[in-house]
N, C-alpha and C positions, 0 to 999 in steps of 0.2 A: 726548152729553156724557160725561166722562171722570169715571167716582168713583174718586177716588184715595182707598186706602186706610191709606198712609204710604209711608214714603221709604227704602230699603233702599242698602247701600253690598256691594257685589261687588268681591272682589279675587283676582284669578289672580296665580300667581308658580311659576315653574319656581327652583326655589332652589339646583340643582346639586349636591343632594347634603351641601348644608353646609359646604362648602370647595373655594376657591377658589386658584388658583394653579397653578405646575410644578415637580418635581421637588422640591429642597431648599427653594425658598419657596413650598412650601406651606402655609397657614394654613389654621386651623380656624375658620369664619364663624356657626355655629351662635345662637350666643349675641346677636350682632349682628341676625341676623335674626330671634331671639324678637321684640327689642325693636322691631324696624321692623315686625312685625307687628302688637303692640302698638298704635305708636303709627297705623299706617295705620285703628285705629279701624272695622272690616269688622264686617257682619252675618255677612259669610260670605265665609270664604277657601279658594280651590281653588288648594292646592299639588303639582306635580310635580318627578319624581328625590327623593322623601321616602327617607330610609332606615330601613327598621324596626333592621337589625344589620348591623354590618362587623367583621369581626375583626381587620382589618388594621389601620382607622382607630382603630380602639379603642387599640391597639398605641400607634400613633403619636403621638397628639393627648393629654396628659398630661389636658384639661378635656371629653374627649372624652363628652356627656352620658348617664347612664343609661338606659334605655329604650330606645324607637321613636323618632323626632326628629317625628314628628307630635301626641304627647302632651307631649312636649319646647316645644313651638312655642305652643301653645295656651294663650293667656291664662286670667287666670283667671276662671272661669266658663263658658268655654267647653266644648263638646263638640269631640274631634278622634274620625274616624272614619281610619280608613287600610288599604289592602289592595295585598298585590304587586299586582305587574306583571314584575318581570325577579329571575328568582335565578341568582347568580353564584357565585365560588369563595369569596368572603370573607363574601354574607352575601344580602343581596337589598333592592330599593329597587321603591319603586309611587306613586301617588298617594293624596292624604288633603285631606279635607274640616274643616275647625275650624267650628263655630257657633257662636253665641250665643243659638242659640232649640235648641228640644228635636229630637231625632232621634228621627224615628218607624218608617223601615227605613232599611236600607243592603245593596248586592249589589256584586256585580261582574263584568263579562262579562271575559273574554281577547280582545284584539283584534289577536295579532300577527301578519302579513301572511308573515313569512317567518321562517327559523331565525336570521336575524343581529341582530334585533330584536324585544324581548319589548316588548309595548305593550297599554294594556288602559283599561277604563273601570268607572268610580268610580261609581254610581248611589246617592245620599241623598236621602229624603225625609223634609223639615221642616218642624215646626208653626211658620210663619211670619206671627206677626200676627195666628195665629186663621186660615189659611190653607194649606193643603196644597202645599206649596213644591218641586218635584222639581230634582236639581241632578246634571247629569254632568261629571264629571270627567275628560277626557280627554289623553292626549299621543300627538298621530300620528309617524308613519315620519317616516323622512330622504326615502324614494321618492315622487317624485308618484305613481306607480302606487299605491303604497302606501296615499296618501291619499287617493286617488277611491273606494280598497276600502273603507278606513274608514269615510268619509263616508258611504258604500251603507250598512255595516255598522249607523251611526250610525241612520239612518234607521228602517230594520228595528227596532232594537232600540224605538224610540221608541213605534211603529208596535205593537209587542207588549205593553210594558209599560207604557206611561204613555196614561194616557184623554186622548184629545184637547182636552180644554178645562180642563184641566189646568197650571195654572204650571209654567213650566219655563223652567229655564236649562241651556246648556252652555257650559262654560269649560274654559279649557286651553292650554296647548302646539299650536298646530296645526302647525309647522314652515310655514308655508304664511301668505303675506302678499298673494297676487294676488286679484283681482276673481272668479275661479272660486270660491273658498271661502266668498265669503258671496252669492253666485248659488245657490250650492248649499244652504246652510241657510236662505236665503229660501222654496227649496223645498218647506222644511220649516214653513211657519210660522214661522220666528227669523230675528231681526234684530236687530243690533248699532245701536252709536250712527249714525248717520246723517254724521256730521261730519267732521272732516281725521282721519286716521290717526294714532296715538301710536307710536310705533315705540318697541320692545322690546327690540332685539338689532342688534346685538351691547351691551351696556350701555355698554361705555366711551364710544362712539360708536353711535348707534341710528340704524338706517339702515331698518330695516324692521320693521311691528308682524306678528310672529310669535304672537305670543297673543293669544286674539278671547274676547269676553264676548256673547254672543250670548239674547236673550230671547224668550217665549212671552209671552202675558199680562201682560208687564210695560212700563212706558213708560220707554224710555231717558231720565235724564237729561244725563247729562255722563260724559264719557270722559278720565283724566292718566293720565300715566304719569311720575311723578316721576325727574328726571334730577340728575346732581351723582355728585362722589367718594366721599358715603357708600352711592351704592347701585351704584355700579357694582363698587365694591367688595367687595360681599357675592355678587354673582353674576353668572353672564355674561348673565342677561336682567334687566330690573327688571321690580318688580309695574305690573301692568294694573286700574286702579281705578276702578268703572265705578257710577254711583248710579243708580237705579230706584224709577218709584211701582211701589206693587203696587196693582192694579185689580180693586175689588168689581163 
């Protein structure tokens, strides 16, 4: 028999960076996706392409916001945690974790596969519910080779640092929407929702779920992925929002 010990809402979102567009219409989306974060109402949101600084956009964007756009994004009450992943000429962007319950650590491994891509993983553990909650954050390669490495990498890591009977979630970016990538974190003990695919990407038109919410100890319940022109508009993937009992 299952003791469910409450009901927990997960949300991944690769957000591009905060702006969306080409060349002269490029717009600044920042602001838009505070508020869609907001209203998406998450225990916990795993966001990637976060930017801590650009000096270019800063330039540009007259409402361009203060800070890291992970402390930026973060309702109020929340904790946002956020660590690189890629440093550039203009400034450097990585993944970041927002909660609503307390943060107990936070780490981060490097997980980039080659020199044309900087890629890395987010490691937060949260007092959830009275409950030691571990959550990876992850965005893989463009390469399937890439992402076979990862997924190895992923493992190990898991294997090292997080005790086996231990809650855990990994969310993210997987670039990767075929039946291998969740054969493979099956492997692992994780499993996603069980049900029809929510497809991710491209936003305007979503042809394939590129971002996977995947659980340890937790019981999926329901998997959207909300569609329409206010969110394709904010980014080229929309959020992944995935509900969960957590199990005494």
């Amino acid at each position: 028999m299952i003791n469910a010990t409450g009901r927990i809402r997960v949300v991944t979102y690769n957000i591009h960076k905060g702006v969306q567009g080409m060349g002269p219409t490029r717009r600044l989306e920042i602001h838009n996706l505070a508020q869609a974060i907001e209203i998406l109402n998450a225990d916990v949101v795993c966001l990637q392409e976060v930017r801590q600084i650009n000096r270019r956009e800063e330039k540009r964007f007259k409402h361009w916001p203060q800070g890291g756009q992970a402390d930026f994004l973060a309702p109020e009450g929340y904790t946002s945690v956020y660590r690189t992943n890629a440093v550039t000429r203009d400034g450097e962007h990585g993944n970041a974790l927002l909660s609503r319950w307390p943060v107990l650590n936070h780490q981060h491994e490097d997980m980039s596969d080659h020199r044309f891509e900087q890629r890395g993983l987010l490691h937060v553990e949260l007092d959830a519910l009275g409950h030691s909650l571990h959550v990876l954050v992850v965005h893989l390669g463009l390469v399937r080779a890439s992402r076979v490495r990862q997924v190895a990498q992923i493992k190990r890591y898991i294997q090292r640092e997080i005790a086996p009977d231990a809650q855990l979630l990994v969310a993210g970016d997987f670039n990767d929407g075929s039946s291998w990538l969740a054969l493979s974190m099956a492997s692992m003990g994780l499993r996603a929702w069980s049900g029809m695919p929510e497809p991710t990407f491209p936003a305007r038109l979503p042809l394939v779920q590129l971002d996977h919410i995947f659980a340890r100890g937790l019981q999926p319940v329901s998997l959207t992925a909300p569609q329409g022109r206010i969110w394709w508009r904010m980014s080229d993937h929309l959020p992944l929002i995935a509900d969960f009992l957590m199990l005494g």
